[in-house]
C-alpha positions as CSV (number, residue, x, y, z in Angstrom):
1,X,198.3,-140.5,318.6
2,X,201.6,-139.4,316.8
3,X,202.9,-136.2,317.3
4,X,203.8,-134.3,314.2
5,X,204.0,-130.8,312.6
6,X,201.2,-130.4,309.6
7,X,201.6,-128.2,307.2
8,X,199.0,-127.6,304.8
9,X,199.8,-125.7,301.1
10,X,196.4,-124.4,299.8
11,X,196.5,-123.8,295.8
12,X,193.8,-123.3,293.0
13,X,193.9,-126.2,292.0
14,X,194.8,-128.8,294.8
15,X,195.6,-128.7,298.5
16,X,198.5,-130.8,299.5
17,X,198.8,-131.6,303.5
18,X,202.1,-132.4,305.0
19,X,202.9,-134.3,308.2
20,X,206.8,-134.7,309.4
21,X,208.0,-135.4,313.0
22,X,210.2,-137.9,315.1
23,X,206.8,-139.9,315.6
24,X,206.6,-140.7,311.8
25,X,209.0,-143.1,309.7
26,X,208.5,-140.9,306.8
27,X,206.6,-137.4,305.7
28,X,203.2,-138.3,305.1
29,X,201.8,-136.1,302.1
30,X,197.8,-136.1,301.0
31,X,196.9,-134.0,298.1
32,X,193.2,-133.3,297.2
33,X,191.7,-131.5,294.3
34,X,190.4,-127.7,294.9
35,X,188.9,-125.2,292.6
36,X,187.2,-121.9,293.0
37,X,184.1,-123.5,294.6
38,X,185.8,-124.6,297.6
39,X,185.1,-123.1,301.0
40,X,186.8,-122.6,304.6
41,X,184.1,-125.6,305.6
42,X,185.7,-128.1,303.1
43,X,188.7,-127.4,303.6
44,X,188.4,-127.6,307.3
45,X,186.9,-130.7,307.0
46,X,190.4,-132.2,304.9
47,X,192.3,-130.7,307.6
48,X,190.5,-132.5,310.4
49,X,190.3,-135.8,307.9
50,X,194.0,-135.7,307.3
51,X,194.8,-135.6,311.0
52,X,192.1,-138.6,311.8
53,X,193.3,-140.6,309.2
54,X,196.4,-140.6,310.1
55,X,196.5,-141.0,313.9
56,X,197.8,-137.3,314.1
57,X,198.2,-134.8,316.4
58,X,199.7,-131.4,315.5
59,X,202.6,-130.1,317.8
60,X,202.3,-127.1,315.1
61,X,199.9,-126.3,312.3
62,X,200.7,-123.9,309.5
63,X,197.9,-122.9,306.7
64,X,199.4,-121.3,303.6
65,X,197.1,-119.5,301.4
66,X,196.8,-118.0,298.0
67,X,196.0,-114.2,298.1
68,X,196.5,-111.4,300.4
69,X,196.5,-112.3,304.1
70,X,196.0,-109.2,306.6
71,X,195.5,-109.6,311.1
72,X,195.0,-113.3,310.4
73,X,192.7,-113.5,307.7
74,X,192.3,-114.1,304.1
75,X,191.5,-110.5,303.1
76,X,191.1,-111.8,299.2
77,X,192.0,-115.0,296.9
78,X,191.7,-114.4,293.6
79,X,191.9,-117.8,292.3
80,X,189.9,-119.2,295.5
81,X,187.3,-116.3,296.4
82,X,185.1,-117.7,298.7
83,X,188.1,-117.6,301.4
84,X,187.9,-114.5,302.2
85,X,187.3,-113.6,305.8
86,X,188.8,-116.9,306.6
87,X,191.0,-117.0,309.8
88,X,191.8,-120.2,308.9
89,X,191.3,-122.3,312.0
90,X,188.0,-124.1,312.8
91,X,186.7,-126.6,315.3
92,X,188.5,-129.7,315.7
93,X,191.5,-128.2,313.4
94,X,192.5,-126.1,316.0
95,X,194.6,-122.8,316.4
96,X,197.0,-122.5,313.1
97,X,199.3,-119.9,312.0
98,X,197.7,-118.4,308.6
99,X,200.5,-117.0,306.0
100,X,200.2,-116.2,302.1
101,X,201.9,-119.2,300.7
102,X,204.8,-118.0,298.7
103,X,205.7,-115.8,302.2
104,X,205.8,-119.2,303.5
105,X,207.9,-120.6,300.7
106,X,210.3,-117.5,301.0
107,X,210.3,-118.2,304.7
108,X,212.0,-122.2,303.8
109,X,214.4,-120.8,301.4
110,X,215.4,-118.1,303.7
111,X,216.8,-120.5,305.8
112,X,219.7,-121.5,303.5
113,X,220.8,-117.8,302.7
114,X,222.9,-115.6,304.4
115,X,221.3,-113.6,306.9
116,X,221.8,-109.9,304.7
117,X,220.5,-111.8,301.5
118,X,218.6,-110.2,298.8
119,X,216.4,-112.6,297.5
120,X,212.7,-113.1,295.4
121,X,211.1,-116.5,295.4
122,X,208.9,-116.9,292.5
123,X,205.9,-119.8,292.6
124,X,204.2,-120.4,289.5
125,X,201.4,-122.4,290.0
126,X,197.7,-121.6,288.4
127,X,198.6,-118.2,289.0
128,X,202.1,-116.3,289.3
129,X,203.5,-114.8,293.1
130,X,206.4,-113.6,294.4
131,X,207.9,-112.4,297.8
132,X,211.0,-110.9,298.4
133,X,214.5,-110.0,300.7
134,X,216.0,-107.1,300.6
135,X,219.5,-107.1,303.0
136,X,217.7,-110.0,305.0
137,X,214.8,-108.5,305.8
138,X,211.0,-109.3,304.5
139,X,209.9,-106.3,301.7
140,X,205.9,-107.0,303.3
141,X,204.9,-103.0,301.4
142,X,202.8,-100.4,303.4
143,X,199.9,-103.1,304.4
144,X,201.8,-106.2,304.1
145,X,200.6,-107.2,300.7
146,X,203.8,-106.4,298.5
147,X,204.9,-109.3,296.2
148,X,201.7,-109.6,294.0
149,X,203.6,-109.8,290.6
150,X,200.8,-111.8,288.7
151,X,198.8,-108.8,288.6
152,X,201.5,-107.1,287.0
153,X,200.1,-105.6,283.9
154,X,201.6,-106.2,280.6
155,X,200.7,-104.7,277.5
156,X,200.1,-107.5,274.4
157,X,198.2,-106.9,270.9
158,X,194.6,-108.0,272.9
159,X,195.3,-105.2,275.3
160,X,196.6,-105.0,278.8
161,X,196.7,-108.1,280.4
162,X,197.5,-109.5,283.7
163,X,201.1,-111.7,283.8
164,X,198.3,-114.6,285.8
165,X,196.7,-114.5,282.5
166,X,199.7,-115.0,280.5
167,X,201.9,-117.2,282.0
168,X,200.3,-119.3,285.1
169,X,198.8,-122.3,285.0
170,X,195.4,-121.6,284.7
171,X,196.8,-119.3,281.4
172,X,197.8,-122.6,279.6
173,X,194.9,-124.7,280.2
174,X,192.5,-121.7,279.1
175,X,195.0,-121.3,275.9
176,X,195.5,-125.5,275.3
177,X,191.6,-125.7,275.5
178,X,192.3,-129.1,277.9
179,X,193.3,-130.5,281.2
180,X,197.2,-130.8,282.1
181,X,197.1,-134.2,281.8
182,X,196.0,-133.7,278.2
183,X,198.4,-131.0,277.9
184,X,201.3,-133.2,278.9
185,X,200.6,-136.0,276.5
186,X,200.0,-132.9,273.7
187,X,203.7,-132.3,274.4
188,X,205.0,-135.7,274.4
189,X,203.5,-136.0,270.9
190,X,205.0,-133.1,270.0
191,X,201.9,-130.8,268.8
192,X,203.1,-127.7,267.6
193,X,199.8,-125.8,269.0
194,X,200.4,-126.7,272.6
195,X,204.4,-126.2,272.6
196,X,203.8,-122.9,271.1
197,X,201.4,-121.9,274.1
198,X,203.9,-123.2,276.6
199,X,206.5,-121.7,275.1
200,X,204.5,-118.2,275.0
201,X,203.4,-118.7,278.4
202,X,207.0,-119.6,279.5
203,X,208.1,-116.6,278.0
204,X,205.9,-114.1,279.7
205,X,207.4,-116.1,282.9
206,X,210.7,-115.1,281.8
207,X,210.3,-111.1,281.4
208,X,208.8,-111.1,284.9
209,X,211.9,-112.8,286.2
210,X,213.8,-110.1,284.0
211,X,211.9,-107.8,285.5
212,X,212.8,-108.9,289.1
213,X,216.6,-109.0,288.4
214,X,216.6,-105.8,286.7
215,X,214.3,-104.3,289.7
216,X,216.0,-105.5,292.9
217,X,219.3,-106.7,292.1
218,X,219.2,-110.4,294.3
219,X,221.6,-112.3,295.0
220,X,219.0,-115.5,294.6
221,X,216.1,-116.4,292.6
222,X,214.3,-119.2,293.7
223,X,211.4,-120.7,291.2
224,X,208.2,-123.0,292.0
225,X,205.4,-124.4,291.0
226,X,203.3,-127.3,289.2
227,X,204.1,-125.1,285.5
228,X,207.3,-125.3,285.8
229,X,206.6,-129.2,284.9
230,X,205.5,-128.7,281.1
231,X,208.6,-129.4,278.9
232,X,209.9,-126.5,277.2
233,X,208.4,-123.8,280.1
234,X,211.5,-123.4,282.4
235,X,213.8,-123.6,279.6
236,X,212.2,-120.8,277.6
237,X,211.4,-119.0,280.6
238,X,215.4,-119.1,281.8
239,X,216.4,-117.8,278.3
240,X,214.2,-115.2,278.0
241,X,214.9,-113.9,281.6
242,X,219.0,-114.0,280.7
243,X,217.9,-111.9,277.7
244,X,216.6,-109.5,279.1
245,X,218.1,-108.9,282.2
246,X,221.2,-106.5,282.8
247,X,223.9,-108.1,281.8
248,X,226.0,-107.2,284.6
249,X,222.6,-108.3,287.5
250,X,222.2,-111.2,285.7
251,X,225.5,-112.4,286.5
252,X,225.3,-111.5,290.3
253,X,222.2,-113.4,290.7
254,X,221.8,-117.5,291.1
255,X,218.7,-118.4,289.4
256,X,217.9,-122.0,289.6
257,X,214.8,-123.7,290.8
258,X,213.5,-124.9,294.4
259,X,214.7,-128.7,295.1
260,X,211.7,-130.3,296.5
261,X,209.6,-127.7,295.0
262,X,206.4,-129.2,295.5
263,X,206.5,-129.2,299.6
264,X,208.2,-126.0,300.0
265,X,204.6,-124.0,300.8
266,X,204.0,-126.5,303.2
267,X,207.4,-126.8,304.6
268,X,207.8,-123.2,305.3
269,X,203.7,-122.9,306.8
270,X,205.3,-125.5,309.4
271,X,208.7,-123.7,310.1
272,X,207.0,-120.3,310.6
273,X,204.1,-122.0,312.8
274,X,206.9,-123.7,314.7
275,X,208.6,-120.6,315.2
276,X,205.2,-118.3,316.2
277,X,204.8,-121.1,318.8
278,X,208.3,-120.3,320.0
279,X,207.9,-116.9,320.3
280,X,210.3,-115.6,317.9
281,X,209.8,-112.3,316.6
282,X,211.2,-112.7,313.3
283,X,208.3,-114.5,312.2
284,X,206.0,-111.0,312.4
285,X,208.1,-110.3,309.3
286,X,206.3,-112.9,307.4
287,X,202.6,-112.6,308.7
């Protein structure tokens, strides 16, 4: 069997599994579909799969999930309910370290900032989440739960809404009516109906990253995510951010989006399962 450290990124929408290690030529990466049906058992089961199929054996396995993650468990997922309680091992997967995935994300970039950085990385995927720095150090909040900014509330002419309902992914496919794939061709045609959701969902985006500058004052933003693919999203969402930000915090902060974007969940699930194994206590910042 080949040695190699898995990582496995867990979204509403898809699970992608990633294999790296001196035993492999190249990464191997699996994605399979997910949705708010899917349970621990199945995803278990493309865990243990993944590692069959592949002639794998972990040296390190690290499980990043969406929602709040509390003693090892999924305490709640929003977009993926029927994971709560999990602890996000099972037999023949074996022990893993469990992390909410844009921790695990923030725990990758971390690794190319200065050790007293103040920093927010910001995934956009079928829903919105954040986690932050501050002087180097993990903000986790007074259970370890702080970073949820797609339940932000904002206030819009159909009442308060949630910024996952405005400007995740999940927001544009309810608002286009189709599937992404249908979206992205919409926007290759250049159908006024779907740009203008993007660019109203990209926009929303934009005043929550606003909202971070003018709230923490980083040094670095870091963005993510599978929306960030629609044209027109990133750049609306950049311009309405520099609007309305400070000035003077815009300026002092590097906003720019994650370069391999699409592994960094993964990535970082297998650099803080790597370092738990280790014994390095840095890691309980993160978990």
């Amino acid at each position: 069997m080949r040695r190699a450290a898995v990582g496995v990124d867990i979204g509403g929408t898809k699970v992608l599994m990633l294999a790296e290690g001196p035993d492999l030529d190249e990464p191997i990466v699996q994605r399979l579909a997910t949705g708010p049906a899917v349970t621990p058992a199945d995803l278990e089961a493309a865990v243990r799969a993944f590692l069959t199929d592949n002639d794998l054996k972990p040296t390190v396995l690290g499980i990043a999930v969406p929602g709040l993650v509390e003693s090892g468990r999924v305490r709640v997922s929003d977009v993926l309910p029927q994971l709560a309680g999990w602890a996000g091992t099972g037999d023949g997967v074996g022990p893993a370290l469990l992390v909410n995935d844009i921790r695990a994300a923030l725990a990758q970039e971390a690794a190319e900032l200065s050790r007293a950085a103040t920093a927010a990385v910001v995934v956009c995927g079928t829903a919105v989440g954040s986690a932050y720095l501050a002087d180097g150090r993990v903000v986790r909040g007074a259970r370890g739960w702080a970073g949820e900014i797609g339940s932000m509330p904002v206030s819009t002419p159909q009442g308060v809404r949630r910024l996952d309902d405005l400007a995740g992914g999940g927001a544009v496919v309810r608002a286009a009516g189709m599937l992404p794939e249908r979206i992205q061709a919409a926007l290759a045609d250049g159908d006024p109906r779907i740009r203008a959701v993007v660019h109203a969902a990209g926009e929303a985006f934009g005043l929550a990253l606003a909202s971070l500058v003018n709230l923490l004052n980083p040094d670095v933003i870091r963005v993510a995510g599978g929306t960030l693919g629609y044209p027109g999203y990133w750049d609306t969402a950049l311009a309405t951010a520099e609007r309305h930000a400070l000035p003077e915090l815009w300026e002092a902060c590097a906003v720019a989006r994650i370069r391999a974007g699409e592994l960094v969940v993964a990535r970082g699930a297998i650099r803080l399962a790597g370092a738990a194994a280790d014994g390095q206590a840095w890691v309980q910042q993160y978990v």
